[in-house]
C-alpha positions as CSV (number, residue, x, y, z in Angstrom):
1,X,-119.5,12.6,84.9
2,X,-120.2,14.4,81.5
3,X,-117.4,16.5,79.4
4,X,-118.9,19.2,77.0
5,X,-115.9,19.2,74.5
6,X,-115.0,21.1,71.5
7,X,-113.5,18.6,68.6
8,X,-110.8,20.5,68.1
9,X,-110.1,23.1,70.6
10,X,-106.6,22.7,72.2
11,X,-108.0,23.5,75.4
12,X,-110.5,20.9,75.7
13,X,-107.9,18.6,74.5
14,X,-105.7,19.1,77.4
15,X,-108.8,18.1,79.7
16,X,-109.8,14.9,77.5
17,X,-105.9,14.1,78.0
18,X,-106.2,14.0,81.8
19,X,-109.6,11.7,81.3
20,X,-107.8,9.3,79.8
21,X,-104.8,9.5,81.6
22,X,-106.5,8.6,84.8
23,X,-108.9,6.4,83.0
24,X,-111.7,8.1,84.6
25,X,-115.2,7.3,83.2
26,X,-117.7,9.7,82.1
27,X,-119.0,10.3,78.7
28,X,-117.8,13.0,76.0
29,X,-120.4,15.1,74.6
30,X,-119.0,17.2,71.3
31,X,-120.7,20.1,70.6
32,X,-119.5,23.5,68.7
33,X,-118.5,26.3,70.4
34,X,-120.9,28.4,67.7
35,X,-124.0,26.6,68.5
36,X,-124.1,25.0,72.3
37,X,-126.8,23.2,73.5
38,X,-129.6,25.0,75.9
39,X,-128.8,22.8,79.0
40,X,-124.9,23.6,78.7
41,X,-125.5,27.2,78.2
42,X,-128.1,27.3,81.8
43,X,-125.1,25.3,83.3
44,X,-122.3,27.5,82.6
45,X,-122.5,31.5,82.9
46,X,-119.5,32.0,80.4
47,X,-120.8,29.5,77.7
48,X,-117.3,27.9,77.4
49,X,-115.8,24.8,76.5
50,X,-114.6,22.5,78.1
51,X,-117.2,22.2,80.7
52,X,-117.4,19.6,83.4
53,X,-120.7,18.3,85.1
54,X,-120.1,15.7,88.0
55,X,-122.9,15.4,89.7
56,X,-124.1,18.4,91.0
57,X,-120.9,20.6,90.1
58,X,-120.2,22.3,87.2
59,X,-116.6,23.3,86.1
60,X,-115.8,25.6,83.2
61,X,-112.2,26.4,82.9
62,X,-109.6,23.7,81.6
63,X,-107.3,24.2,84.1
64,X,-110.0,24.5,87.2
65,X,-111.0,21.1,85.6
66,X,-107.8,19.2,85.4
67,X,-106.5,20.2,89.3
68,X,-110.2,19.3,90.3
69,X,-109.7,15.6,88.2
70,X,-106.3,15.7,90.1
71,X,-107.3,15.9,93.6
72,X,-110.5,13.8,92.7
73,X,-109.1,10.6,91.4
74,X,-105.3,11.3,92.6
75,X,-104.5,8.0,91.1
76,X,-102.1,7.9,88.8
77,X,-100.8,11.6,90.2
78,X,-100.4,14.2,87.6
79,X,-98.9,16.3,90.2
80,X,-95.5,16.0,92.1
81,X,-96.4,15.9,96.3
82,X,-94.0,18.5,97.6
83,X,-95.4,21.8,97.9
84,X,-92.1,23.5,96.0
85,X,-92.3,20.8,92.9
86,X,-95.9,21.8,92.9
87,X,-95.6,25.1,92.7
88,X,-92.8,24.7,89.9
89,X,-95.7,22.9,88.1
90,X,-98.6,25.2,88.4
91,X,-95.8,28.0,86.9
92,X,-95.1,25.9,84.4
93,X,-98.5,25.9,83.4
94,X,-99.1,29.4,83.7
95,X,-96.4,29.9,81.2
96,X,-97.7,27.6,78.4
97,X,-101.2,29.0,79.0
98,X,-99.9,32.5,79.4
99,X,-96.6,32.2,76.8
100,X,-98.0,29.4,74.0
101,X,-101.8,28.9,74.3
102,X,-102.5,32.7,73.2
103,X,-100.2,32.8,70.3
104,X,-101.9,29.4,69.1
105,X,-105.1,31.1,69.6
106,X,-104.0,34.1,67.3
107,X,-103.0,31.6,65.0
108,X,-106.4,29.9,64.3
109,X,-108.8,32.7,64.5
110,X,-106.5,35.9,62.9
111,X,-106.0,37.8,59.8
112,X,-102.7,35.9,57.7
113,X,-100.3,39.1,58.6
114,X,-100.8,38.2,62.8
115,X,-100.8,34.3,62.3
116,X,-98.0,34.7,60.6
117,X,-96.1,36.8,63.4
118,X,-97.6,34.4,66.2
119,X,-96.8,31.3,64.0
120,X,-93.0,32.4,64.1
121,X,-92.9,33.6,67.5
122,X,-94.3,30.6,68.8
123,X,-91.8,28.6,66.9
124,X,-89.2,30.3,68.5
125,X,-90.2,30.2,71.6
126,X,-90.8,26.2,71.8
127,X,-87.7,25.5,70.4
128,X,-85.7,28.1,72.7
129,X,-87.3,25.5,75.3
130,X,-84.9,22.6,73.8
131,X,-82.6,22.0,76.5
132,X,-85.7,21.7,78.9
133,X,-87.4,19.3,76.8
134,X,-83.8,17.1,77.1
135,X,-83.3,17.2,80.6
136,X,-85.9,14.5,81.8
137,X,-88.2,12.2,79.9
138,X,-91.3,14.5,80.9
139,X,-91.3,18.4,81.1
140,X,-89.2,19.0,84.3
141,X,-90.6,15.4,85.6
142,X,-90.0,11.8,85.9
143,X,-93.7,10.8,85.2
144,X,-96.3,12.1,83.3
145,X,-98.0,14.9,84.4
146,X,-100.5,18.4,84.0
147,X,-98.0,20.3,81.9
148,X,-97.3,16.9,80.0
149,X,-101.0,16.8,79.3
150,X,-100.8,21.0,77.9
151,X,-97.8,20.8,76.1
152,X,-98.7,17.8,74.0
153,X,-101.8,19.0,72.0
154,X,-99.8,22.2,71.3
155,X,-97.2,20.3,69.4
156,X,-99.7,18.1,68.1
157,X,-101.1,20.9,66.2
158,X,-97.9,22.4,64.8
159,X,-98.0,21.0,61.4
160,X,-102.1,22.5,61.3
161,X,-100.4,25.7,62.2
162,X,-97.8,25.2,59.8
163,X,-94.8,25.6,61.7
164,X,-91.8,22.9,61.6
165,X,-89.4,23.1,64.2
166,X,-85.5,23.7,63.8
167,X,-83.2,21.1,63.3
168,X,-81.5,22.2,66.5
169,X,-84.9,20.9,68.2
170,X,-84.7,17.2,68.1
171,X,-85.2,17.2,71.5
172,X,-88.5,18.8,71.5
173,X,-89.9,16.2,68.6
174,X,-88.4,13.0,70.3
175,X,-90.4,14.8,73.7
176,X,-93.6,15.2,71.2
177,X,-93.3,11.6,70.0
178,X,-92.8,9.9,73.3
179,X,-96.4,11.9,74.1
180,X,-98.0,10.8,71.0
181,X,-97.5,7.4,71.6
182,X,-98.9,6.7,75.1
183,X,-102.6,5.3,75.4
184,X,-104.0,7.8,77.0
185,X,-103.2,10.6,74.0
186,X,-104.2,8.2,71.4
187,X,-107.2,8.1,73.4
188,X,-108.6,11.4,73.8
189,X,-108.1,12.3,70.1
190,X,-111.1,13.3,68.5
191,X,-111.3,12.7,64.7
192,X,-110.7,16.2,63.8
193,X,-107.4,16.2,66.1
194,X,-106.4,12.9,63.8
195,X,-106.4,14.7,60.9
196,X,-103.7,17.6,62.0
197,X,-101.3,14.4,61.2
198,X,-102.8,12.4,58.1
């Protein structure tokens, strides 16, 4: 199993998190997103990253990737069993991607006046989450899971995108430190994801 992975990008990340989480073993390849190699860009119509290759399939979207890992190696599960609880997870993922993920985006690739704008929306927005972050030791979950694995290279990269959060959000940092410190996190850090924190 092979991962063609951007060093930085937030959603290979998430991918790399799941990896290690399940402590699935493949090799990571880094390459940039500006210069992919020939055999990637034959594999994948939409020369994206991250892209999967186990055997003779070939995944290119994060999320396609970490439900495929899921049902693959469904050891430990990163998904609850009950078709409701599931379903609550796959919308919680939708909003990150859909809510969080694109306003991240704007912040690394836009003119200062949007960044800006997206930087303080997307502060507000986490932190509105507080009380969520408070009610269980995971998002919404006992255990570790998928939206676990989204939300924490998101908050890893605040201080990159220079947002702090409120005060009023000690809920959400405690959530972000309990993430940083488990072994599979550590693990799937690249070195250009360390240095968002030196």
């Amino acid at each position: 199993m092979k991962l063609y992975s951007d060093a930085v990008s937030i959603y290979c990340h998430r991918t790399r998190i799941v990896l290690a989480e399940k402590d699935i073993a493949h090799e990571t390849v880094i390459v940039s997103q500006k210069k992919l190699p020939e055999d990637l860009i034959d594999l994948n119509p939409y020369s994206s990253l991250p892209t999967l290759v186990d055997r003779d399939l070939v995944l290119y979207n994060s999320r396609v990737i970490m439900e495929y890992l899921e049902e693959r190696f469904p050891h430990p599960p990163l998904m609850p069993v009950g078709p409701v609880a599931r379903a609550q997870t796959r919308l919680a993922l939708h909003r990150v991607e859909h809510d969080w993920y694109p306003l991240a985006d704007i912040i690394e690739t836009s003119a200062e006046k949007a960044a800006a704008k997206a930087r303080k929306e997307l502060m507000e927005s986490i932190a509105a989450a507080a009380d969520v972050f408070s009610a269980m030791p995971f998002f919404l979950s006992e255990e570790f899971g998928l939206v676990d694995a989204s939300i924490a290279p998101l908050l890893w990269r605040l201080p990159h995108y220079g947002i702090e959060l409120p005060k009023a959000a000690k809920s959400i940092l405690a959530y972000a430190e309990r993430m940083f410190a488990r072994e599979g996190f550590q693990l799937s850090l690249t070195e250009g994801e360390r240095e968002y924190r030196l």
